[in-house]
Residue frames relative to the residue before (quaternion, step in Angstrom):
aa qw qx qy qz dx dy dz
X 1.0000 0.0000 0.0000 0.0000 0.00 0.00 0.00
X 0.6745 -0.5567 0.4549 0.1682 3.21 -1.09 1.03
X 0.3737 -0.7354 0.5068 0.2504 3.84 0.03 1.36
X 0.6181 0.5566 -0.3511 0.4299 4.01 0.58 -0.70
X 0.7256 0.3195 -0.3167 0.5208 3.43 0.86 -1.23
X 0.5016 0.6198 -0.4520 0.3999 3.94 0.76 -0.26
X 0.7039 0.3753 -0.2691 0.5397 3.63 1.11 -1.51
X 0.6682 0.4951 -0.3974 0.3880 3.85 0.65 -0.02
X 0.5145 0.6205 -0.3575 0.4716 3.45 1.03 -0.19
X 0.7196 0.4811 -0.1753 0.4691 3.19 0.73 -1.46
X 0.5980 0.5114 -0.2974 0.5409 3.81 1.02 -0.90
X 0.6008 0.6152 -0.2731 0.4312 3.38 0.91 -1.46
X 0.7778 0.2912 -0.2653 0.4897 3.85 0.28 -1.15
X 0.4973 0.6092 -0.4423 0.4312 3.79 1.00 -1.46
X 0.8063 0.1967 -0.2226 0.5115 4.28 0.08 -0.82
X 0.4366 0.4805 -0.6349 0.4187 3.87 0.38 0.69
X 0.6981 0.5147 -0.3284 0.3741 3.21 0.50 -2.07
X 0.7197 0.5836 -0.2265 0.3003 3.82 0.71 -0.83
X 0.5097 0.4835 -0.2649 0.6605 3.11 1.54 -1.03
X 0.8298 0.3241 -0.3492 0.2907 3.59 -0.15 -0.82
X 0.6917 0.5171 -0.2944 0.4094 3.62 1.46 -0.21
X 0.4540 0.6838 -0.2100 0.5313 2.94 1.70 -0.02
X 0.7010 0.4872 -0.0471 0.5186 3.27 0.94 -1.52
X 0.7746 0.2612 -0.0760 0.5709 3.34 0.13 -1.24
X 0.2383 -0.7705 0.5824 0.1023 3.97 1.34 -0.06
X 0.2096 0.6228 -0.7063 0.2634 3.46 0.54 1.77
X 0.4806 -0.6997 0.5270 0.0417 2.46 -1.62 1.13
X 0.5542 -0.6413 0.3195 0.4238 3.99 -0.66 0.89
X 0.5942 0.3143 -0.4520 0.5865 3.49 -1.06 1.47
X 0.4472 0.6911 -0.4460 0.3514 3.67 0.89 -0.16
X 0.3921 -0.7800 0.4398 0.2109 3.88 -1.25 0.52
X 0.0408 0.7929 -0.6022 -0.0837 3.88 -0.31 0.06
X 0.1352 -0.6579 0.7375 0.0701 3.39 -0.67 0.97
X 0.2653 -0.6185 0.7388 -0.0351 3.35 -2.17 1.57
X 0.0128 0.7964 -0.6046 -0.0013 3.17 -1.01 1.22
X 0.2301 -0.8593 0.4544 -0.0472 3.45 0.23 1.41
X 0.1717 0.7266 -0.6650 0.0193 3.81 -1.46 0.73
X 0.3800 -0.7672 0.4975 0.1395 2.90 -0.14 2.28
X 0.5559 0.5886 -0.4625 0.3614 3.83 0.77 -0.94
X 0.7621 0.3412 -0.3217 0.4464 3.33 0.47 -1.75
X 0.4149 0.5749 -0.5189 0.4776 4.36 0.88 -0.45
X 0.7559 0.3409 -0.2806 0.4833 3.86 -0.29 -1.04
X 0.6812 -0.3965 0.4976 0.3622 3.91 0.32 -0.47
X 0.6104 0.4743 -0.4311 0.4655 4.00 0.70 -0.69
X 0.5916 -0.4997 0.5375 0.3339 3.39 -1.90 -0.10
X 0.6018 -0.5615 0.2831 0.4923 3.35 -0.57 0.96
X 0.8625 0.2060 -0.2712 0.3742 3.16 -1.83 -0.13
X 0.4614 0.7949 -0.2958 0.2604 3.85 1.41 -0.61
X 0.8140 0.4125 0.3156 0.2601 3.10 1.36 -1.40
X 0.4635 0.8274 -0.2871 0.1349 3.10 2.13 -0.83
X 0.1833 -0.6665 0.7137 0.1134 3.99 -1.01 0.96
X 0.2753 -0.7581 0.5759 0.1331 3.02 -1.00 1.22
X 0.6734 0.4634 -0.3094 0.4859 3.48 1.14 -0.50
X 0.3184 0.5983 -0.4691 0.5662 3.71 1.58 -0.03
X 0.6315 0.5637 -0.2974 0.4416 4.12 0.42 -1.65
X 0.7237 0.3616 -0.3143 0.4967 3.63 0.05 -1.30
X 0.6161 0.4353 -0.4617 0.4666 4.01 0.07 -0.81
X 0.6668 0.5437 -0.2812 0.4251 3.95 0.30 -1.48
X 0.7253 0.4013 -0.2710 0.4893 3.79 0.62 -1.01
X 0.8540 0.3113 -0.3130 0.2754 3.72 0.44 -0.74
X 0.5880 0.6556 -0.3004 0.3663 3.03 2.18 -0.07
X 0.3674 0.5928 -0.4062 0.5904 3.44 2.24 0.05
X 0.7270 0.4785 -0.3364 0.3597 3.11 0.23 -1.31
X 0.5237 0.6911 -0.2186 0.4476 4.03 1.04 -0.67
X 0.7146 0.4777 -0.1437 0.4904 3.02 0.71 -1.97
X 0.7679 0.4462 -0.2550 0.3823 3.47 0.45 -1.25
X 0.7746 0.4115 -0.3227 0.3557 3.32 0.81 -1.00
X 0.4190 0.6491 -0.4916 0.4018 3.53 1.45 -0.11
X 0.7056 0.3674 -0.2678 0.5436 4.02 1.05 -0.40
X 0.6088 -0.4337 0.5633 0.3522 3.66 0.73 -0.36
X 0.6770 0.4936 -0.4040 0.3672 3.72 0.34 -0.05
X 0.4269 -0.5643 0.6596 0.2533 3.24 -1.17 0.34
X 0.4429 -0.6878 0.5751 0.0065 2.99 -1.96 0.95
X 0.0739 0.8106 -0.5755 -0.0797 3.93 -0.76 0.50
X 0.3612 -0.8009 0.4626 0.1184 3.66 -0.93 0.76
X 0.2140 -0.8137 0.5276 0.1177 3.97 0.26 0.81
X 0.2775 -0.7616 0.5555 0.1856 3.52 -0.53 1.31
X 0.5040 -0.6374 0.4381 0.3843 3.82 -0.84 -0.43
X 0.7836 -0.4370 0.0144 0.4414 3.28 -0.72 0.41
X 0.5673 0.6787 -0.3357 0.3237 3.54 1.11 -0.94
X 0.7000 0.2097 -0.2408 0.6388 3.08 1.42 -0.48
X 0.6340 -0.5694 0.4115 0.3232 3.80 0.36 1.42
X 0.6036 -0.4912 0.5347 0.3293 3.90 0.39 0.90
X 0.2600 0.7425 -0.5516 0.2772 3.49 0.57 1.12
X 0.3187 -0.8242 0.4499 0.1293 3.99 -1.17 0.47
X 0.3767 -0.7455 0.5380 0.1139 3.30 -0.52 1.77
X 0.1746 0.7172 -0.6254 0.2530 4.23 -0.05 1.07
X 0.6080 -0.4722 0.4863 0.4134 3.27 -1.83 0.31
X 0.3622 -0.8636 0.2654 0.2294 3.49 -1.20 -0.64
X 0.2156 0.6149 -0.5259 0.5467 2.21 2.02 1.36
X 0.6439 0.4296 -0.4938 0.3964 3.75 0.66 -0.03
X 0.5599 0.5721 -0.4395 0.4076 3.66 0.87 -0.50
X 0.6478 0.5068 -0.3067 0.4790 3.57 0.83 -1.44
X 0.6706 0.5292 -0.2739 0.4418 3.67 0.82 -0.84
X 0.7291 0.4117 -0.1101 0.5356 3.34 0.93 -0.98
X 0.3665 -0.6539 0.5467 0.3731 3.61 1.16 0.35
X 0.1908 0.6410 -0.7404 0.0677 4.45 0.09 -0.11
X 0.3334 -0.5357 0.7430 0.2233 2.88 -2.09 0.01
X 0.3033 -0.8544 0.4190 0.0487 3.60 -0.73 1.23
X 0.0569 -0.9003 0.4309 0.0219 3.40 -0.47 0.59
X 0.5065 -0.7481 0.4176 0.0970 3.39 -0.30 0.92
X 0.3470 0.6229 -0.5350 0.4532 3.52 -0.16 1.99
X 0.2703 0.8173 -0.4901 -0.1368 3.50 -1.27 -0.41
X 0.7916 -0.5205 0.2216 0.2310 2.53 -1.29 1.86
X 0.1467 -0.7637 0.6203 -0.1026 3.65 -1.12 1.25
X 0.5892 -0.5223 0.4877 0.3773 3.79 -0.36 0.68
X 0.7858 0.3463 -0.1172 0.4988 4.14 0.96 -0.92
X 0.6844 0.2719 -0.1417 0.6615 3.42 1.59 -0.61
X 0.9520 0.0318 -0.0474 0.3007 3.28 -0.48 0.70
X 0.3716 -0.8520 0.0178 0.3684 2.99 2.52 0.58
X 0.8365 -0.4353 0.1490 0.2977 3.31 -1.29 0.27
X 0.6672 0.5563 -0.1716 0.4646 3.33 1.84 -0.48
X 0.6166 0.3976 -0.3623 0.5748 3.23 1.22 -0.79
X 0.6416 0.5208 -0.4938 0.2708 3.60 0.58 -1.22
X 0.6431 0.5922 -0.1996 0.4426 4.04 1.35 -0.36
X 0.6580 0.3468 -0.3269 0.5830 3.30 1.37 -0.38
X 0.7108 0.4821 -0.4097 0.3073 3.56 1.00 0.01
X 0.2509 0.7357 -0.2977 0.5542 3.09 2.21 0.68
X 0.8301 0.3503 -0.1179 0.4175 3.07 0.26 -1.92
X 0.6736 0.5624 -0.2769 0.3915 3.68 0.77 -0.86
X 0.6752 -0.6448 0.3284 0.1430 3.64 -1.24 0.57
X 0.6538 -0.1260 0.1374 0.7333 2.98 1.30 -0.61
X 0.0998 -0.8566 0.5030 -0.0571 3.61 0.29 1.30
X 0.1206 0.6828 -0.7160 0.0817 4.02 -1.24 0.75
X 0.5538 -0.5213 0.6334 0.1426 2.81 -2.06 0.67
X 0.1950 0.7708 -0.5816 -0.1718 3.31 -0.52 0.82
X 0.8412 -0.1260 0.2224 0.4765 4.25 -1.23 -0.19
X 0.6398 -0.3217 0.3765 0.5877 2.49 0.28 -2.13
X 0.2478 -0.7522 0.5109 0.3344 3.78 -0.96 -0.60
X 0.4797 -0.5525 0.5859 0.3483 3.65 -1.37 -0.72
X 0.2620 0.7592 -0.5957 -0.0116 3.82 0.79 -0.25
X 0.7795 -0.4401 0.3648 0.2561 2.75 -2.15 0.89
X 0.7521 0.1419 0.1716 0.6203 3.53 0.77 -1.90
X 0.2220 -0.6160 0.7539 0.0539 3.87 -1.44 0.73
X 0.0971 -0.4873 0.8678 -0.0055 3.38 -2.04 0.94
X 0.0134 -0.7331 0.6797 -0.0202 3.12 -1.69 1.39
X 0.0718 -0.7526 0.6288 0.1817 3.25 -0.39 1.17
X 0.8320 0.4519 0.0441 0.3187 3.48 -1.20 -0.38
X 0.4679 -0.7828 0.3004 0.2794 3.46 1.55 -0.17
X 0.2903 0.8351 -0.4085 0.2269 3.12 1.94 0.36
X 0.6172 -0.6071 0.4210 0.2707 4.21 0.95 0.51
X 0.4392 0.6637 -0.5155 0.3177 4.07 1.31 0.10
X 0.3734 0.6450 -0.5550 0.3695 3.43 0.21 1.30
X 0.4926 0.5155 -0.4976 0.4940 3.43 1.41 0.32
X 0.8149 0.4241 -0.2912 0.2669 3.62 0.64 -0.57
X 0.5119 0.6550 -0.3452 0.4356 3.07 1.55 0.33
X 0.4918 -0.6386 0.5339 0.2555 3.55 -0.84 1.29
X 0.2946 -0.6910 0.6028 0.2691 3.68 -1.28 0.94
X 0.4657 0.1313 -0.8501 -0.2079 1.43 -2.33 1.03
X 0.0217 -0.8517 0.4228 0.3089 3.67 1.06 0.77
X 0.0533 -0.7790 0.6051 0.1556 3.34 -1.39 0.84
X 0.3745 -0.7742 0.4625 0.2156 3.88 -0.37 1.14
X 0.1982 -0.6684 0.6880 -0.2015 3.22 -1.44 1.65
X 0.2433 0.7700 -0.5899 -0.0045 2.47 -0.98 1.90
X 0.4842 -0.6723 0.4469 0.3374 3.64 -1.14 0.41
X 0.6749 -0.4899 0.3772 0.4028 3.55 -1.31 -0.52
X 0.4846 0.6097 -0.2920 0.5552 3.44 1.96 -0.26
X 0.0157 -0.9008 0.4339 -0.0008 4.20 -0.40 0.89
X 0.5260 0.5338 -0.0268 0.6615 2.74 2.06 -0.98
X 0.2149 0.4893 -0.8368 -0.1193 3.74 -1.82 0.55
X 0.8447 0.0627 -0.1155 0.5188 3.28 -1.21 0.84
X 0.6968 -0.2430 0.3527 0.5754 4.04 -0.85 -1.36
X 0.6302 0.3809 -0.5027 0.4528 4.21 0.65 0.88
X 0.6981 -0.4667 0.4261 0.3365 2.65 -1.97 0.32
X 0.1747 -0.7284 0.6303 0.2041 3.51 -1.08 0.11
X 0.1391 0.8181 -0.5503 0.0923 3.44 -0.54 1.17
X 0.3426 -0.8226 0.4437 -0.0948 3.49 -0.76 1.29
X 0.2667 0.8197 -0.4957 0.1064 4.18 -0.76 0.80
X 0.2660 -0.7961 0.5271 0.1329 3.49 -0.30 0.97
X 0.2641 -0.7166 0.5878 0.2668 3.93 -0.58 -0.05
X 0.2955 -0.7091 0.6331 0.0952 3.42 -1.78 1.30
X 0.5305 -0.4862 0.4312 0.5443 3.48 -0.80 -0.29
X 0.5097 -0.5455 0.4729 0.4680 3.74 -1.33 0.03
X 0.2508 -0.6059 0.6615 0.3638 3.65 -1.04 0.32
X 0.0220 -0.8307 0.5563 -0.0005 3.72 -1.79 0.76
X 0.4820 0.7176 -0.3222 0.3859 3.08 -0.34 0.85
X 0.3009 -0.7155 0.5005 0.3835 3.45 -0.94 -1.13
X 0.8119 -0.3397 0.2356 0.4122 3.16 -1.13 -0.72
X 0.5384 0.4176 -0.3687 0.6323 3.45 1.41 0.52
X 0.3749 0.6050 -0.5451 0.4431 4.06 0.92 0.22
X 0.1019 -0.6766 0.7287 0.0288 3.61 -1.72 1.09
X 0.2639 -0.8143 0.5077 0.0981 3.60 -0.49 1.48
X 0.6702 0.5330 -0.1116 0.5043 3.41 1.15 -1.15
C-alpha cells in the first residue's frame, strides 16, 4: 500500500473523530461507530473488492483518533453479518448490548471489523448499539447505530481514498411544545 494513501487515512479519521467530538461535544467514554468499505476506499464497488491490509490501517487509525479524546470505538460489519458491532466488552457489559456470537472475516463481515477484532482487547460482536457519533466511509448505511437525534456534520474533507465520507453526531430529542423550556 501506497505510504500517501496510509498517511491519508490516518489524517482522514484524526479530523472526523475531531469534528465529531467537538461538534456533538462527546464527552470521554463516549462511542463512535466506523462503517468502512475498503472496496469503495481502494476505488472498487463496495463489497466487490475487500483489502484486508486497507482494514488494519482503517481500524487502528479509528482506534488512534478516538482514544486521543477518550472515546471508545465500534466497528459495523456488513450485512452477512446482520450490521453487527466489533467493540471491546467492557463496552457491551457497560452498554447492557446484546451479544452475538460470530467473527468478522475480510468476506463475512468485512475487511475492517475483521481488523479491529485483531486490534481490540477483548473483542465481541454485539446486535447493534446507540453510539453517540457515526463515520461513513463508502456508503456502508451506519445510521442504524447512531442514537437519535442524528444531526449530519460535515467537514471540508468528503473523500478517504475513492469513498464517500459521511459524518453525524447525535443531540438530545427536543419534547414538548410550545410551552417546553430547553435551556
Amino acid at each position: 500500500m501506497e505510504e500517501a494513501l496510509r498517511q491519508d487515512i490516518k489524517e482522514a479519521l484524526t479530523q472526523a473523530v475531531d469534528a465529531l467530538a467537538e461538534a456533538g461535544q462527546i464527552q470521554p467514554g463516549g462511542l463512535i461507530v466506523l462503517g468502512c468499505s475498503t472496496s469503495e476506499v481502494a476505488g472498487a464497488r463496495i463489497g466487490k473488492g475487500s483489502v484486508p491490509e486497507l482494514g488494519e490501517v482503517i481500524a487502528q487509525a479509528m482506534l488512534d483518533a478516538c482514544q486521543r479524546h477518550g472515546l471508545d470505538a465500534a466497528f459495523q460489519c456488513c450485512e452477512h453479518l446482520n450490521r453487527a458491532i466489533v467493540l471491546e466488552q467492557r463496552v457491551l457489559t457497560a452498554g447492557r448490548l446484546t451479544q452475538v456470537r460470530a467473527i468478522p472475516q475480510p468476506k463475512a463481515g468485512g475487511s475492517v471489523p475483521a481488523a479491529a477484532w485483531k486490534l481490540l482487547r477483548q473483542p465481541v460482536l454485539a446486535m447493534n448499539v446507540q453510539a453517540d457519533a457515526a463515520i461513513d466511509i463508502g456508503d456502508t448505511l451506519v445510521g442504524m447505530h447512531i442514537r437519535p437525534v442524528a444531526v449530519p456534520l460535515r467537514i471540508d474533507r468528503q473523500r478517504v481514498g475513492h469513498a464517500n465520507l459521511v459524518m453525524a453526531y447525535s443531540r438530545l430529542p427536543y419534547i414538548g411544545g410550545s410551552r417546553a423550556v430547553y435551556e
